[in-house]
C-alpha positions in Angstrom: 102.7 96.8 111.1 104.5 95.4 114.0 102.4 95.7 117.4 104.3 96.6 120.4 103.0 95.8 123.9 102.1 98.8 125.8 100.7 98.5 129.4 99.1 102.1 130.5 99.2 100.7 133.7 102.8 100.5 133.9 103.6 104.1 132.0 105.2 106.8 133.4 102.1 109.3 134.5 102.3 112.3 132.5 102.6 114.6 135.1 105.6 112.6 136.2 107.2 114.0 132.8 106.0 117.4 132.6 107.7 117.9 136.2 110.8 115.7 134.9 110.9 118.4 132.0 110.4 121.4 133.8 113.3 120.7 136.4 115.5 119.8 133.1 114.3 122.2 130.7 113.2 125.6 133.1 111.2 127.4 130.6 109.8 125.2 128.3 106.2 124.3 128.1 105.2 121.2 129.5 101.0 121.5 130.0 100.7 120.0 126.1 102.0 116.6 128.3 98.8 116.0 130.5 96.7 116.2 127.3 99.0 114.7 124.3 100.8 111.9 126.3 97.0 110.5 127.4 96.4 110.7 123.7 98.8 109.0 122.2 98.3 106.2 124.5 94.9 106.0 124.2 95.4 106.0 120.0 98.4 103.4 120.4 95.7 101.0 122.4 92.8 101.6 120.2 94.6 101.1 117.0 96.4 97.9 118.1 92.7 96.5 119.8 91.8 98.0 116.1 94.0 95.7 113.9 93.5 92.6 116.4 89.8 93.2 116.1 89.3 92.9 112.7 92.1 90.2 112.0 89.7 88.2 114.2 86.5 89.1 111.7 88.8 88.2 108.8 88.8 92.1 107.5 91.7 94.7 107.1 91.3 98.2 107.7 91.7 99.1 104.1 89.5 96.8 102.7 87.0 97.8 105.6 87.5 101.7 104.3 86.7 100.4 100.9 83.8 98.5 101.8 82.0 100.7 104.4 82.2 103.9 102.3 80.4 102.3 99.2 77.9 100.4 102.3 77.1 104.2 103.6 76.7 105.7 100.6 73.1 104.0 100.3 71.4 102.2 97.2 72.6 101.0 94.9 75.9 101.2 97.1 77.9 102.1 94.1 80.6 105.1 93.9 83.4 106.6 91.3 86.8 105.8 91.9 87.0 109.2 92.2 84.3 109.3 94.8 86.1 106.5 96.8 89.6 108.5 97.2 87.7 111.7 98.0 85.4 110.5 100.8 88.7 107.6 102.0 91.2 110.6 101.9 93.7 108.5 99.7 95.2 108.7 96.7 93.8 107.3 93.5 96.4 104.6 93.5 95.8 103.7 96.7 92.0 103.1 95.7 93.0 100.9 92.8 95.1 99.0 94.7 92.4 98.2 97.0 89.6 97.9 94.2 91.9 95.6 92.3 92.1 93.5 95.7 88.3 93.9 96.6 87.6 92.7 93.2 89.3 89.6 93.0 88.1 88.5 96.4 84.7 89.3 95.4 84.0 91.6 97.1 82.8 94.7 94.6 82.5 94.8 91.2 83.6 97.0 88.3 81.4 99.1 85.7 81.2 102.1 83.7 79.4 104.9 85.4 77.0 107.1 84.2 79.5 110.0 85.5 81.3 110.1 82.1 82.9 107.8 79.3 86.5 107.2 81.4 84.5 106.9 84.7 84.9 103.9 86.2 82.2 102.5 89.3 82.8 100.3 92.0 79.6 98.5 93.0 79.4 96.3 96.7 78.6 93.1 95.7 76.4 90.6 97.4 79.4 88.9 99.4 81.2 92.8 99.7 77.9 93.7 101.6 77.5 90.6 103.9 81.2 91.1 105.1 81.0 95.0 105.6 77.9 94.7 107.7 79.5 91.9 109.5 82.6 93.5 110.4 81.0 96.8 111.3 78.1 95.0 113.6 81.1 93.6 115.2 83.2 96.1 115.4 81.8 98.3 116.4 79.9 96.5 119.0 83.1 96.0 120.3 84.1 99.5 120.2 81.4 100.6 122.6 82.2 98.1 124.9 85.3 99.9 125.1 83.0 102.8 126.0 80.9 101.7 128.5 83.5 103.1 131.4 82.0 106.6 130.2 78.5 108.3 131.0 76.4 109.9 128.0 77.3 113.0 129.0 81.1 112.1 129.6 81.3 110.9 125.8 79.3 113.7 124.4 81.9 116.7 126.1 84.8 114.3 125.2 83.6 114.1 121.5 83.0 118.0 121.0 86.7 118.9 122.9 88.2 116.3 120.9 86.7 117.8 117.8 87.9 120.8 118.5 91.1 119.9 119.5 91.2 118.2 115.7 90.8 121.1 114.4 92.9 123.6 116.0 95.5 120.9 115.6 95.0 120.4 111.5 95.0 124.5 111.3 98.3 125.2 113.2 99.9 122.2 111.2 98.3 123.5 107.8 99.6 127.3 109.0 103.1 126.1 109.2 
């Protein structure tokens, strides 16, 4: 995915563009702006910082998906593929692709699983589990660096409105 340079500094402040719209557009509503511009800029940043940040470990975010979910799912840190796309919310090609990957670079291993005959379970190995905890004791290290400009309290309301937020958004978009 090609990065694009974006300098918040330099953006146009949303309020600038709800006021640009409303003197273009009398009429239509422009307070989504002050709350969905600051958004997307803050996701654009975080994902790029995202990607950069775990080039540098020597991870990608798909393999980190992989890897993390079989790490949090506790001893013996071994899941179905099944498992895997419905905890990673992608399809069951997508986790074969990424098993198949995984698996050649050592990092998990195959078996069958006591969930059936055609069941197939993807176990963490020993190098799979170094990496993970690597990359997440780094990352996410990192990540509340990033943090630090806000208090407890700050990151606590900013965590339950965004929350909510998610989920009034995902039920207007699922109502059509």
């Amino acid at each position: 995915m090609t990065e694009y340079p974006f300098d918040t500094a330099a953006a146009v402040p949303p309020a600038v563009i709800a006021a640009a719209w409303e003197r273009e557009l009398p009429g239509v509503p422009v307070s989504s702006i002050s709350v969905i511009t600051p958004l997307w800029r803050v996701a654009k940043t975080l994902a790029d910082d995202r990607r950069r940040t775990l080039r540098r470990i020597g991870i990608d975010p798909a393999t980190l998906d992989l890897l993390s979910t079989l790490r949090r799912s506790g001893t013996p840190w071994s899941l179905t593929t099944r498992e895997l796309a419905a905890q990673t919310l992608v399809t069951a090609g997508a986790i074969s692709q990424r098993v198949a990957r995984a698996e050649r670079d050592g990092l998990v291993a195959r078996s069958s699983s006591d969930a059936g005959r055609r069941a197939v379970a993807v176990n963490l190995t020993d190098a799979g589990h170094e990496l993970v905890e690597r990359a997440v004791r780094e990352l996410l290290t990192h990540e509340e660096e990033l943090m630090a400009g806000l208090s407890a309290e700050d990151h606590q309301l900013l965590s339950g409105l965004l929350g909510r937020l998610t989920t009034t958004v995902r039920r207007k978009i699922s109502d059509g």
